[in-house]
N, CA, C and O atoms as a DFTB+ gen file, in Angstrom:
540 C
 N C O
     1  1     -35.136       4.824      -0.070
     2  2     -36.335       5.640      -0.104
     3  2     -37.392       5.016      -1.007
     4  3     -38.595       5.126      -0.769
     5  1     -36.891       4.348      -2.065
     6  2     -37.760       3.645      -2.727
     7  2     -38.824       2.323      -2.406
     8  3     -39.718       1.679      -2.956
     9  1     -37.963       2.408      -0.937
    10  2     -38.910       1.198      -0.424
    11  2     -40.462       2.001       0.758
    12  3     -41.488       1.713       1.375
    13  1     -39.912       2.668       0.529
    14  2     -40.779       3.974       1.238
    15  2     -40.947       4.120       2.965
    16  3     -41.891       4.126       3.754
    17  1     -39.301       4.244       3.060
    18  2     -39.123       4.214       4.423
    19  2     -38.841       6.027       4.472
    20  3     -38.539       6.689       3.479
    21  1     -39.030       6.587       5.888
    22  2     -38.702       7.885       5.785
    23  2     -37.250       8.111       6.188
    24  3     -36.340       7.390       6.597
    25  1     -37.426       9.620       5.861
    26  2     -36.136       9.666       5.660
    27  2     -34.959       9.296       6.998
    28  3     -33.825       8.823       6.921
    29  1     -35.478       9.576       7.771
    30  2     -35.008       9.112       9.172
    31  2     -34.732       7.867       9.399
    32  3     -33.922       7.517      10.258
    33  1     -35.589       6.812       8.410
    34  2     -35.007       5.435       8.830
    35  2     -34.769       4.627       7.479
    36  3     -35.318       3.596       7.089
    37  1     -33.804       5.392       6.897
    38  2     -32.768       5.212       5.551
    39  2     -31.657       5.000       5.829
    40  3     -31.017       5.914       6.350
    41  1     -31.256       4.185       5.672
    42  2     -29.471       3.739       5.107
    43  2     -28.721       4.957       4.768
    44  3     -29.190       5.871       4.089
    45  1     -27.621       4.933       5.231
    46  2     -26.812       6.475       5.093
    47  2     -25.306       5.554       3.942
    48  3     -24.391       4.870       4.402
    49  1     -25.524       5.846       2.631
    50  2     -25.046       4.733       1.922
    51  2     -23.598       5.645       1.966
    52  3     -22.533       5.028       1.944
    53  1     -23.601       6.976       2.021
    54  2     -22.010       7.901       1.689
    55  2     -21.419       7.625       3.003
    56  3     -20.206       7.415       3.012
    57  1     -22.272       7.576       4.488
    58  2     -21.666       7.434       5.696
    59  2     -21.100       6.350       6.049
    60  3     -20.223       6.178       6.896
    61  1     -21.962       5.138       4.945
    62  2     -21.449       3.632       5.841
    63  2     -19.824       3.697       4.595
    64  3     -19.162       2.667       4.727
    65  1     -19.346       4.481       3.765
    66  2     -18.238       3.925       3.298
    67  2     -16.889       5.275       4.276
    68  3     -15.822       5.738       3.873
    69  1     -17.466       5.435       5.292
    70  2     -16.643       6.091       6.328
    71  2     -17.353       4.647       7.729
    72  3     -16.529       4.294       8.573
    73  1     -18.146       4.293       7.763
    74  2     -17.829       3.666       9.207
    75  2     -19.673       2.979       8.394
    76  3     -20.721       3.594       8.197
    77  1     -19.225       1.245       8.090
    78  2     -20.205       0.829       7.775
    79  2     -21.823       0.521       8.480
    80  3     -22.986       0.402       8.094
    81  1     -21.067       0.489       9.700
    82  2     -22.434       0.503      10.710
    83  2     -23.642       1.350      10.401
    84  3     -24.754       0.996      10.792
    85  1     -23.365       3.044       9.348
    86  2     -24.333       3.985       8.649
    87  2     -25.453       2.825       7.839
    88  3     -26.665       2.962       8.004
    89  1     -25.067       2.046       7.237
    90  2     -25.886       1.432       6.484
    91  2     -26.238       0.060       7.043
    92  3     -27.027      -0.528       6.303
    93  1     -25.904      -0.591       8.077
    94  2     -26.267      -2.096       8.642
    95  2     -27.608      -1.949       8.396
    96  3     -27.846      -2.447       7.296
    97  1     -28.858      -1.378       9.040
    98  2     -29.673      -1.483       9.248
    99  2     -30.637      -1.615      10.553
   100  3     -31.749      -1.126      10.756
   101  1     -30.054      -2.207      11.132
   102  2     -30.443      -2.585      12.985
   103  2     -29.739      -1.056      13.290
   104  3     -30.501      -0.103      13.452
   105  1     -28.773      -0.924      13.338
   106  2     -27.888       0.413      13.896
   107  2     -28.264       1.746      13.307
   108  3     -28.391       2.651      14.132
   109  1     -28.453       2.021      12.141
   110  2     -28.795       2.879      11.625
   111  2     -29.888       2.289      10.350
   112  3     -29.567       1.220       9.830
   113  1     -31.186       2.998       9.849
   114  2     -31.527       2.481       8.972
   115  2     -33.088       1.770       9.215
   116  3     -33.459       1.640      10.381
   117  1     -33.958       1.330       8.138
   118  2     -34.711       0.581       8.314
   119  2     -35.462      -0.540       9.575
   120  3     -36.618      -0.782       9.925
   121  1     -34.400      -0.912       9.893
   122  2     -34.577      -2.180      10.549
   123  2     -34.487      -1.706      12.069
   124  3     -35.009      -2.397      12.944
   125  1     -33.905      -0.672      12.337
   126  2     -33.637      -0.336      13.588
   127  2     -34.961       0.160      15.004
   128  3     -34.879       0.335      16.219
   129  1     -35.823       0.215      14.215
   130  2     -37.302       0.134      15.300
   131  2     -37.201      -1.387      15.851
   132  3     -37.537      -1.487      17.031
   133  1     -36.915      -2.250      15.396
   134  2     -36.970      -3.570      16.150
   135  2     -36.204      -3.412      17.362
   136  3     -36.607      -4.264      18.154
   137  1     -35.354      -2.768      17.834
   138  2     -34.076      -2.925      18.630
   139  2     -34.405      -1.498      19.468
   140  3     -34.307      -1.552      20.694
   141  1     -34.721      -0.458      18.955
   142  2     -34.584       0.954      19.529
   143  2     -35.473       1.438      19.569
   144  3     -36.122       1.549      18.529
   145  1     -35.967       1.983      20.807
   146  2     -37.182       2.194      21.513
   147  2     -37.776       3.741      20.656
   148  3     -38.827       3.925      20.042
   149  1     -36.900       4.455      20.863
   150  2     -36.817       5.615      20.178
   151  2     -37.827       5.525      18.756
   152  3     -38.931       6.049      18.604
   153  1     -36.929       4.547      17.636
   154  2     -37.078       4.329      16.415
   155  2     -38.391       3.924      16.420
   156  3     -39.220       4.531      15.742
   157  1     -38.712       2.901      17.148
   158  2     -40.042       2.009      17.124
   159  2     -41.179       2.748      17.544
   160  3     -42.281       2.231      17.364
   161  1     -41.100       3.926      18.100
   162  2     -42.489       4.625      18.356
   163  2     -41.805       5.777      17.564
   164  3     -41.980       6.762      18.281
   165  1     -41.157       6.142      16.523
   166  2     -40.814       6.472      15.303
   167  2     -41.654       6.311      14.535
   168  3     -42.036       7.243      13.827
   169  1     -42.146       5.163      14.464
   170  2     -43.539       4.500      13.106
   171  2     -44.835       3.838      13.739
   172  3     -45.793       3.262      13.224
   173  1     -44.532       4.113      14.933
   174  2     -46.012       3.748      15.643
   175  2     -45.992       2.931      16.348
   176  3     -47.042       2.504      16.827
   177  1     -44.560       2.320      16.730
   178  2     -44.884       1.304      17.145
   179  2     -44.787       1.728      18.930
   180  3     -44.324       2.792      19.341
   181  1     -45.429       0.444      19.944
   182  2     -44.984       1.210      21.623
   183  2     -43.601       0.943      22.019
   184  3     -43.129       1.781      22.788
   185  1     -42.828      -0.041      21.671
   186  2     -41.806      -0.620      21.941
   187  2     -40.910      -1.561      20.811
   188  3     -41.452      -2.209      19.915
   189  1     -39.810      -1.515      20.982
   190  2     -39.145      -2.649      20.383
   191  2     -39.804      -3.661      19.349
   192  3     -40.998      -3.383      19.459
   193  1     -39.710      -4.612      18.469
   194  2     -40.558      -5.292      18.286
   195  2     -40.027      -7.016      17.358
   196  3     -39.037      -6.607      16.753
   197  1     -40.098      -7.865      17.147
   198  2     -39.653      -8.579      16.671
   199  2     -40.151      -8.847      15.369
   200  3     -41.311      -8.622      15.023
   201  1     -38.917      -9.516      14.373
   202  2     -38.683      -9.815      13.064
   203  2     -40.366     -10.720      12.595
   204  3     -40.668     -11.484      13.512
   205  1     -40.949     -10.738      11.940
   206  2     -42.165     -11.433      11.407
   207  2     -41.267     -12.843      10.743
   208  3     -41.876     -13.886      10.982
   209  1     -40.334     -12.993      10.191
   210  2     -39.449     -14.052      10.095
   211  2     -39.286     -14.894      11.396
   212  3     -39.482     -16.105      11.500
   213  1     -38.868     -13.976      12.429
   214  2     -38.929     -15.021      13.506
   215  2     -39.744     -15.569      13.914
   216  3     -39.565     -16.675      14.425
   217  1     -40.927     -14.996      13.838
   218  2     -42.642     -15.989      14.656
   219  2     -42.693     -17.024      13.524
   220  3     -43.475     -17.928      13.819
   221  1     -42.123     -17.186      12.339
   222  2     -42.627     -18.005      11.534
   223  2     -41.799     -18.937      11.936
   224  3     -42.283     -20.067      12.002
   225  1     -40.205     -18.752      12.354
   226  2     -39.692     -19.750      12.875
   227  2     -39.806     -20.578      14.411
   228  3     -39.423     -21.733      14.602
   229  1     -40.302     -19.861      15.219
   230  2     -41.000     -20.075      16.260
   231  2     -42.047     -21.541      16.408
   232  3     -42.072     -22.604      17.028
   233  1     -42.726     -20.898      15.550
   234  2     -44.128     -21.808      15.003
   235  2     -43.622     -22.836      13.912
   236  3     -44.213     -23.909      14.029
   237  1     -42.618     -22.814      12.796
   238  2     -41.937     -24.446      12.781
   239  2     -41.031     -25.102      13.805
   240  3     -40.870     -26.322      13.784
   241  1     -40.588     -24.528      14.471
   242  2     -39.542     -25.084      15.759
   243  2     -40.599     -25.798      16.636
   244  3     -40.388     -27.005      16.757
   245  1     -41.916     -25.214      17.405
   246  2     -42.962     -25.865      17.613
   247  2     -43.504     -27.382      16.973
   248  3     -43.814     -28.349      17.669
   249  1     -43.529     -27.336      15.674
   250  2     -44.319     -28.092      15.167
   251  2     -43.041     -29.295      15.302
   252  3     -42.985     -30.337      15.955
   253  1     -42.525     -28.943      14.808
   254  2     -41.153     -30.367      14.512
   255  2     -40.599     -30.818      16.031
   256  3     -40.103     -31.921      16.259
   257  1     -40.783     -29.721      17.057
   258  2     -40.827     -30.029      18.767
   259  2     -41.242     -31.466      18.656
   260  3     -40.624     -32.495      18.931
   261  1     -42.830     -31.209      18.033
   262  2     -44.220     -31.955      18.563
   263  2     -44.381     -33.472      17.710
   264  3     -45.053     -34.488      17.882
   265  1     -43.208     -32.938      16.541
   266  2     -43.414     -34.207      15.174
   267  2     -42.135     -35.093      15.188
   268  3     -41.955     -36.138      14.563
   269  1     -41.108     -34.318      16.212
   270  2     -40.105     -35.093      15.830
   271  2     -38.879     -34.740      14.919
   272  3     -38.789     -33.818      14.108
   273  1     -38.049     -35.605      15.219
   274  2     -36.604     -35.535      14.313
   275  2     -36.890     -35.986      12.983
   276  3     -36.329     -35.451      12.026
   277  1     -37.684     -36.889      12.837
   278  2     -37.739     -37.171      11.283
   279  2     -39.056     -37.199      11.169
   280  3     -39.634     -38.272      10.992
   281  1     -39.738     -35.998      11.256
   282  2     -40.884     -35.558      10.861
   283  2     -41.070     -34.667       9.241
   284  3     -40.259     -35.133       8.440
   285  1     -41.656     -33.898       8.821
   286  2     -41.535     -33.266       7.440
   287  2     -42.705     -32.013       7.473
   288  3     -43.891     -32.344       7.453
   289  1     -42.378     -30.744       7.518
   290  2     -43.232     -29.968       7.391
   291  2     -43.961     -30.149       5.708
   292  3     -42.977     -29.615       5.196
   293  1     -44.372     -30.292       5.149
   294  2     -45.013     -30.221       4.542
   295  2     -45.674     -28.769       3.642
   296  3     -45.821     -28.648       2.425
   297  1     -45.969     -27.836       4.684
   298  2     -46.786     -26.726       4.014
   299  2     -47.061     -26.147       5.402
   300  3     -47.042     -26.932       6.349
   301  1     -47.352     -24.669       5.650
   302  2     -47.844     -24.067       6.582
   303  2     -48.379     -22.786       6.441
   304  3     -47.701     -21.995       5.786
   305  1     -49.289     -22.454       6.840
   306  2     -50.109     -21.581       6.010
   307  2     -50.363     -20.491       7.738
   308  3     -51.302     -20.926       8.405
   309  1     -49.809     -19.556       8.216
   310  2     -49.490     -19.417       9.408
   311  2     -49.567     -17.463       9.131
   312  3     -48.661     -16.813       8.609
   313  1     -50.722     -16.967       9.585
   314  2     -50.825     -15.765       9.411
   315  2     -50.967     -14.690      10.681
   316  3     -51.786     -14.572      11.592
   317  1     -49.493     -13.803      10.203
   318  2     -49.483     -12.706      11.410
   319  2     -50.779     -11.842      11.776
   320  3     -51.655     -11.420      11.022
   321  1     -50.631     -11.700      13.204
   322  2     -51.913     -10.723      13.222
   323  2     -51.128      -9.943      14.390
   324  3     -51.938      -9.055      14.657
   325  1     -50.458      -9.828      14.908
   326  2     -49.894      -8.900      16.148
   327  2     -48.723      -9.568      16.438
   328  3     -48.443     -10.763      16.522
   329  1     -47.711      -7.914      16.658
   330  2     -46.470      -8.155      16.667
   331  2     -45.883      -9.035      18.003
   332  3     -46.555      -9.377      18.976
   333  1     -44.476      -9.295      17.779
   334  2     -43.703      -9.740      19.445
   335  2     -43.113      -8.596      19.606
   336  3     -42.108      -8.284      18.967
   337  1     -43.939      -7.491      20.887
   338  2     -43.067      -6.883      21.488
   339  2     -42.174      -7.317      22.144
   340  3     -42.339      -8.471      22.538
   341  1     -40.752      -6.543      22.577
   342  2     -40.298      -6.662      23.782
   343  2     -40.845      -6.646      24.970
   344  3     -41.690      -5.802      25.272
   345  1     -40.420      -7.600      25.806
   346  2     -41.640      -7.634      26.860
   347  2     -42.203      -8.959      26.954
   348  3     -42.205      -9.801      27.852
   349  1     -42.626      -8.924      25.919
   350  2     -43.847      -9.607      25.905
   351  2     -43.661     -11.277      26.095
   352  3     -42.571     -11.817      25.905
   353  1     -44.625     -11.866      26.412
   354  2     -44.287     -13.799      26.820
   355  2     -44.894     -14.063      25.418
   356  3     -45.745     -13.313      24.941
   357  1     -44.432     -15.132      24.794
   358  2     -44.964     -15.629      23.434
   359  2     -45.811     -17.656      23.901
   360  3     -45.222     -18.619      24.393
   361  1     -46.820     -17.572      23.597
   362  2     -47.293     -19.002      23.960
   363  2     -47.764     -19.752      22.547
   364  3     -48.259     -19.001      21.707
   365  1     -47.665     -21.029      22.243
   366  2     -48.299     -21.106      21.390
   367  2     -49.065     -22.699      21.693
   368  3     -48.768     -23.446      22.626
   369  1     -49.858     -22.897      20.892
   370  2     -50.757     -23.986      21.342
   371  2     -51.308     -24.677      19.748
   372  3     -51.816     -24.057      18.814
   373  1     -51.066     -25.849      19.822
   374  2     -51.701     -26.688      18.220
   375  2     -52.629     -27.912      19.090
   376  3     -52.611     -28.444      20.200
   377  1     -53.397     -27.971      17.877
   378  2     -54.011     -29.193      18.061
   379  2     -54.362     -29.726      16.738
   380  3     -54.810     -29.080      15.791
   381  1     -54.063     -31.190      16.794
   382  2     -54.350     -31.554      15.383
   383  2     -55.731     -31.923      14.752
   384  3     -56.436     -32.908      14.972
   385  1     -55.858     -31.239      14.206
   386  2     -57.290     -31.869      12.998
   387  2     -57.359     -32.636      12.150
   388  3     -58.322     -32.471      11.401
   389  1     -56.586     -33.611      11.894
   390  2     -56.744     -34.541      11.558
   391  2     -55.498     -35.166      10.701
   392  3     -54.725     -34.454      10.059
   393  1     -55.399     -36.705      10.781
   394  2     -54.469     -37.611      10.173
   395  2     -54.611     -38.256       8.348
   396  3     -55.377     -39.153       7.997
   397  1     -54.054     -37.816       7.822
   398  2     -54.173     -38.466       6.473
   399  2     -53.399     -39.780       6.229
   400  3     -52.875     -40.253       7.237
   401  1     -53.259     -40.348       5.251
   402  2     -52.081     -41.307       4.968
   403  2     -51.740     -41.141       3.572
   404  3     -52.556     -41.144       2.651
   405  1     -50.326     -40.977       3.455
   406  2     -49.889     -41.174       2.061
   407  2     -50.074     -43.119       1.829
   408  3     -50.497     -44.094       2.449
   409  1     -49.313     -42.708       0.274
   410  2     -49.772     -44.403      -0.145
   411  2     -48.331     -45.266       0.357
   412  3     -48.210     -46.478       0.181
   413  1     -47.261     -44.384       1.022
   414  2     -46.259     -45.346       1.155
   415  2     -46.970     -45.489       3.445
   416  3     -46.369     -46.061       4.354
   417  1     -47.648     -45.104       3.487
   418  2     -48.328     -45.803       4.856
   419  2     -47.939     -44.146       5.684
   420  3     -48.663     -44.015       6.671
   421  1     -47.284     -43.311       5.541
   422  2     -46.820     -42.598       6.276
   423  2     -47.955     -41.267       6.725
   424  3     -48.598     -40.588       5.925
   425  1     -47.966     -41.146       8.274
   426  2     -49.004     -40.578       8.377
   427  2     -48.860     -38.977       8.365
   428  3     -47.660     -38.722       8.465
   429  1     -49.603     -37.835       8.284
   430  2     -49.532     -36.565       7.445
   431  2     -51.528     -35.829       8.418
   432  3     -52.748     -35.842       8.255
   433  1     -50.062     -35.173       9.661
   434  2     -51.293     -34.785      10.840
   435  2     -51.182     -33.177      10.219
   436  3     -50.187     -32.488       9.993
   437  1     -52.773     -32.868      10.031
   438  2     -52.985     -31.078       9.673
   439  2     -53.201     -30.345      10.910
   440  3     -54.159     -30.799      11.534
   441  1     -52.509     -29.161      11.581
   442  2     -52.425     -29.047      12.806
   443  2     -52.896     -27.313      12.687
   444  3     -52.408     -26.467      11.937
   445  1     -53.784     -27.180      13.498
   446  2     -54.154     -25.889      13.837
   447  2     -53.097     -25.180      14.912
   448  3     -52.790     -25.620      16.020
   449  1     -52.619     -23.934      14.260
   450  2     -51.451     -23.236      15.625
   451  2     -51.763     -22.071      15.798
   452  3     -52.131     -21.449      14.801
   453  1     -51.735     -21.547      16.790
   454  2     -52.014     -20.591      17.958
   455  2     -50.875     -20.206      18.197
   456  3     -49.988     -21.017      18.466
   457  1     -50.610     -18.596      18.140
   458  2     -49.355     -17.797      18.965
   459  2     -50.174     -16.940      19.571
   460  3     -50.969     -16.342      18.846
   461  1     -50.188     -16.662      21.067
   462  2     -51.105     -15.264      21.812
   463  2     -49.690     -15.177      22.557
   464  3     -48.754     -15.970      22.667
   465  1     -50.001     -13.497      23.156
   466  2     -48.946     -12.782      24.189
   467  2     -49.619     -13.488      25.380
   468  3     -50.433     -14.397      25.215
   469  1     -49.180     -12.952      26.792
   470  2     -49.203     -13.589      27.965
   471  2     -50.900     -12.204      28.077
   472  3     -51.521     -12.089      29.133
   473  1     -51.118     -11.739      27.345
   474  2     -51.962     -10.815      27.564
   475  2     -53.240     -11.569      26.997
   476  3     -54.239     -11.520      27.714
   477  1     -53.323     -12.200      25.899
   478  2     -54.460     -12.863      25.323
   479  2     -54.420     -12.621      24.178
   480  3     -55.242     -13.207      23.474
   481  1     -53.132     -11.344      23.306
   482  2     -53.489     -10.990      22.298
   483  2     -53.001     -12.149      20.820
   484  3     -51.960     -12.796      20.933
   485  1     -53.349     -12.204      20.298
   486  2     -53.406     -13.103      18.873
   487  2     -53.155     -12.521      18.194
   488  3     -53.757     -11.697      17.505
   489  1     -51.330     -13.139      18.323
   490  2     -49.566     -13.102      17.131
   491  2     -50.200     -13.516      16.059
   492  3     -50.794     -12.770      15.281
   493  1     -50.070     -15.242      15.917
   494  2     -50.282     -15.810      14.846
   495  2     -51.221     -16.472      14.669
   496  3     -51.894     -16.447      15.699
   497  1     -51.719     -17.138      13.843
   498  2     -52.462     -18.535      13.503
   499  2     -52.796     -19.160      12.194
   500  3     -52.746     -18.402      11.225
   501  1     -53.023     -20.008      12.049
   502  2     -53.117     -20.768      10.799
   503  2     -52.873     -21.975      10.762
   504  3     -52.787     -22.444      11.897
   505  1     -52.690     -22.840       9.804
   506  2     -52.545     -24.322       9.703
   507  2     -51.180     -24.703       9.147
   508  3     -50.455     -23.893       8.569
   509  1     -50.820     -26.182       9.384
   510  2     -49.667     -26.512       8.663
   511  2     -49.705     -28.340       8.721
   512  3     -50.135     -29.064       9.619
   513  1     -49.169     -28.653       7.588
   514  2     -49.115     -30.011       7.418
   515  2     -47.768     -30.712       7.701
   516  3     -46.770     -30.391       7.056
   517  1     -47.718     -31.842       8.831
   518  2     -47.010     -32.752       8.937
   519  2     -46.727     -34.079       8.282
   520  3     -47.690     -34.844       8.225
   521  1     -45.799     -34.415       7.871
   522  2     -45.166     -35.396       7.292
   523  2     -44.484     -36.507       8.629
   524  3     -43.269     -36.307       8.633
   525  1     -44.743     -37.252       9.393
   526  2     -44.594     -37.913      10.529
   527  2     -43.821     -39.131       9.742
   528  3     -43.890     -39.339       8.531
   529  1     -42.938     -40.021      10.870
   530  2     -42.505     -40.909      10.019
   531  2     -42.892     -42.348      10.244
   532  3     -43.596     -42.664      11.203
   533  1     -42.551     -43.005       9.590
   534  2     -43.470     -44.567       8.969
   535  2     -42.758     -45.137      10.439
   536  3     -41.612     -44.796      10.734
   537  1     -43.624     -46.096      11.369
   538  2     -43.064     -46.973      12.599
   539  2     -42.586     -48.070      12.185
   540  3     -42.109     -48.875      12.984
């Protein structure tokens, strides 16, 4: 409660030491609007919805796609703006703005990224720096 969830989507801490699933979270608890339709228009939401952890992994899985096995994230500066419903198609799109060089020759591309739904709406965006490796 202290995290200021209501009471409906609280951890049942006396129930989970009869059958722990009371306190998981996805099942009962906090976390469970992501998964349960019910729960999720519980707090406003229309549907289901996905982890904000995951679009961030999304959008490095992307980048290192695009950089390679021995590439180096560097930094990424990558800001939510609309959730992943269920449902929904996730696209994302970078383009780089430009190449730096460190002093050992290795090149370091700053890449603009794009997450929209199949609708047009705008998940994510922001920048992130690549670490590419020396040829």
């Amino acid at each position: 409660m202290n995290a200021g969830w209501t009471p409906e989507m609280s951890r049942d801490e006396e129930g989970a030491k009869i059958d722990p699933a009371n306190a998981d979270g996805l099942y009962k608890g906090p976390s469970r609007g992501h998964a349960q339709p019910r729960w999720a228009r519980h707090i406003g939401m229309p549907r289901g919805y996905g982890y904000g952890a995951t679009m961030g992994a999304w959008v490095l899985d992307y980048l290192t796609n695009w950089g390679g096995e021995q590439c180096f994230v560097l930094h990424s500066d990558i800001k939510y703006r609309f959730p992943a419903l269920t449902g929904d198609l996730t696209y994302l799109d970078g383009e780089v703005l430009g190449i730096d060089y460190e002093d050992d020759g290795a090149p370091v591309a700053t890449i603009q990224v794009e997450m929209t739904t199949h609708e047009g709406a705008q998940m994510a965006a922001g920048e992130a720096r690549l670490r590419l490796p020396v040829e």
